[in-house]
C-alpha positions in Angstrom: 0.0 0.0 0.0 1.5 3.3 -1.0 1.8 6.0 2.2 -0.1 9.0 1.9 1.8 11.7 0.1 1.5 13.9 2.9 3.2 12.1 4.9 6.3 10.9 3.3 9.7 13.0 3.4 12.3 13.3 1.0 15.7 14.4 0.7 16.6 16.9 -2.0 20.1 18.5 -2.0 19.8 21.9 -1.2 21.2 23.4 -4.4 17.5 21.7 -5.7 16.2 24.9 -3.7 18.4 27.4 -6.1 17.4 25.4 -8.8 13.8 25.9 -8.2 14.2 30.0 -7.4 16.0 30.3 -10.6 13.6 28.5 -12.8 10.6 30.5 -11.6 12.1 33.7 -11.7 13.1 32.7 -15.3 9.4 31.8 -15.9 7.7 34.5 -13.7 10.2 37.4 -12.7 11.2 38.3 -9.7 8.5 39.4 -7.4 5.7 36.9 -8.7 8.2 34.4 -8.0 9.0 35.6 -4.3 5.3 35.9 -3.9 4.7 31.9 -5.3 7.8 30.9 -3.0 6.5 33.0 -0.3 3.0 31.3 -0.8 4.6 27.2 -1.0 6.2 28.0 2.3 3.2 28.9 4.2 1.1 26.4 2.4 4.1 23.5 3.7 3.8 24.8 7.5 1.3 22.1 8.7 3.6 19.1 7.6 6.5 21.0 8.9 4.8 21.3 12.3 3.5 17.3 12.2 6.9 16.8 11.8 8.0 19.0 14.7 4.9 17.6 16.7 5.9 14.1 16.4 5.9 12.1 19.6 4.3 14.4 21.5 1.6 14.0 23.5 0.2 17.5 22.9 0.8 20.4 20.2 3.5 22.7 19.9 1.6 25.8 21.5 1.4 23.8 24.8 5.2 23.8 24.9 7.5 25.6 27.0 8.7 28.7 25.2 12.1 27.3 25.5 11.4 23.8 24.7 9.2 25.2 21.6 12.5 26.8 20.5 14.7 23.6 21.0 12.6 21.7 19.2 12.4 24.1 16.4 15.7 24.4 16.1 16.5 20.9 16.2 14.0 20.0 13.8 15.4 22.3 11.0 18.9 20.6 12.1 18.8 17.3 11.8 16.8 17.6 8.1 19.5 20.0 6.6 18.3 23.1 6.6 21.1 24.4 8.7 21.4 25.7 12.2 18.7 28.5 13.5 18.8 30.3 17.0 16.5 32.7 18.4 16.2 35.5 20.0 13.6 37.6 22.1 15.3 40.8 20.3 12.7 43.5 21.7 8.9 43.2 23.8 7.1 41.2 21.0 9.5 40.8 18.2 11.9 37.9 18.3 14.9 36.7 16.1 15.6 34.1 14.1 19.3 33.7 12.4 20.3 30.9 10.2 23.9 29.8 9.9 25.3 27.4 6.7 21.2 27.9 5.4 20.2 25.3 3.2 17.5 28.1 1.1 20.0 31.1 -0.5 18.7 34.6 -1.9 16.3 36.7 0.0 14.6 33.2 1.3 11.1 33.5 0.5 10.0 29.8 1.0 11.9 30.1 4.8 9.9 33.4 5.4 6.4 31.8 4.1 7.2 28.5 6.1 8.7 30.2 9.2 5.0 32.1 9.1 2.7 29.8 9.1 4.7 27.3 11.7 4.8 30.1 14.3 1.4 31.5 13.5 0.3 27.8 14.1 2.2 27.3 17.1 1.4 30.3 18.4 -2.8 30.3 17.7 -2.5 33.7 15.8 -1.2 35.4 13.0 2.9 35.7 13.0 4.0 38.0 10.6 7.6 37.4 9.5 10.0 39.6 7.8 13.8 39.2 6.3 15.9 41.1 8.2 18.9 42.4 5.4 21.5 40.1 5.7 24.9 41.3 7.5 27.9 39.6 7.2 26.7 35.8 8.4 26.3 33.1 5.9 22.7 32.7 7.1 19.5 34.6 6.8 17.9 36.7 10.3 14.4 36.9 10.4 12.0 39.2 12.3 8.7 37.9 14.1 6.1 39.1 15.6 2.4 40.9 15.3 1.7 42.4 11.9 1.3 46.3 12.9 4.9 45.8 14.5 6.7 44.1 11.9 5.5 46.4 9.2 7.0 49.1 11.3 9.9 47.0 11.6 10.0 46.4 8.2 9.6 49.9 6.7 12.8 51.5 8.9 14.5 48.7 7.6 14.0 49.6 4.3 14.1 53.1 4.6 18.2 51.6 5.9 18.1 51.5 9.0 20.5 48.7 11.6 18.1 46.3 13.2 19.2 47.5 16.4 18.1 51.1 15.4 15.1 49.6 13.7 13.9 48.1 17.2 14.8 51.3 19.0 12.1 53.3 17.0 9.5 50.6 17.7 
């Protein structure tokens, strides 16, 4: 009996993720692509978050905030994504940075996915914005409520350090 798509895994190397960035953008162009990447990640969240879930007795939102976080980061880990760490950055934005991350360019599957798992976890909407990357080999990732992220998010682009970005908030 075949298993339920939904609920297999596979292993791609992640250069497949490149691959499939460049081919849209070819296809689409830039922003429609990062908006259909942006799209597939949130859309994978609930499988991502089975596979988070698995073996516990209850959901990820009935975690500790620092077990949530270790199993998180984990997670992302052990399938080759690369290593993540958080970080409560300011009242009601946190931090996520990435380090040998398996998804290059501006990331828009990670920022899609990382969206819908912690608006899951959490029982309300996460927003989730890329955080202009510094000199890591990793993308850094802002979270929290929409109004404050889009604050976030426009002294970012307006240039602003993240540290002065959180400062205004």
């Amino acid at each position: 009996m075949e298993a339920d798509r939904s609920e297999r895994e596979i292993v791609l190397p992640a250069h497949a993720l490149s691959s499939l960035h460049s081919a849209i953008r070819e296809q689409v162009g830039e922003d429609a692509a990062d908006r259909a990447l942006l799209a597939a990640g949130r859309a994978a969240d609930e499988a991502v978050l089975d596979g988070i879930e698995t073996g516990l007795n209850e959901g990820a939102g009935a975690l500790s905030e620092s077990a949530f976080w270790s199993m998180l980061v984990s997670f992302f880990s052990r399938r080759g994504w690369g290593r993540l760490q958080h970080e409560d950055a300011h009242p009601g934005v946190g931090v996520l940075t990435g380090a040998d991350w398996a998804e290059g360019g501006d990331r828009p599957f990670t920022q899609g996915l990382l969206a819908g798992l912690l608006s899951r976890a959490a029982g309300a909407e996460v927003e989730v914005v890329r955080i202009p990357d510094g000199d890591g080999d990793g993308p850094s990732f802002a979270f929290g409520a929409a109004p404050t992220l889009r604050v976030l998010q426009r002294r970012l682009g307006e240039g602003d350090s993240l540290g002065a970005a959180l400062g205004a908030l």
